[in-house]
C-alpha positions, 0 to 999 in steps of 0.5 A: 181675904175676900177682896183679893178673892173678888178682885181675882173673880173680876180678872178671870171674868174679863180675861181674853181667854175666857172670851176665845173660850165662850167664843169658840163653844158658840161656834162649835154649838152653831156647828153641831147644831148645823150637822144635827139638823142634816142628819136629821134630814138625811135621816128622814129622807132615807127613812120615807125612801126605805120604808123604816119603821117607827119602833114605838108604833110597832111595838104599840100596834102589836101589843094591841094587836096581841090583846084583841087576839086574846079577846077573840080567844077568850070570847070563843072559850065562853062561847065553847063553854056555854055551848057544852052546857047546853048540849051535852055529851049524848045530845052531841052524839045524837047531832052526829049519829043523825050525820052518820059519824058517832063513834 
């Protein structure tokens, strides 16, 4: 049984129709690949012409820009925090009372 299996594997593997067949994916992947390296270019070009964004560089440049606003505004609570420490209610009216605007 195993003969007849490898007799008929031998066939197939040298029929003309599996060669036409190898031979017309080859084509069609020189062809694909040819469209896909013009599109690219054409992409590219129509990219630098239009000024288009990288969406990865976006995204990344404004979660950074999002953290460093969160640390400018976590920086200035501290500081308004240390500042209510050291001068309180009655030192902050005297500052204005001195201005003329304690109420």
């Amino acid at each position: 049984m195993w003969t007849s299996w490898i007799v008929w594997w031998r066939k197939l593997a040298h029929h003309p129709a599996r060669r036409e067949r190898i031979c017309f994916l080859e084509e069609r992947l020189k062809t694909v690949k040819t469209e896909l390296d013009t599109t690219a270019k054409n992409f590219s070009n129509f990219a630098s012409k239009n000024t288009a964004i990288d969406i990865p560089a976006q995204g990344k440049a404004m979660v950074e820009a999002a953290a460093n606003r969160q640390g400018r505004l976590i920086a200035a609570q501290a500081e308004l925090s240390g500042l209510q420490q050291i001068y309180t209610p009655i030192t902050m009216c005297a500052f204005r009372a001195a201005e003329g605007s304690c109420k």
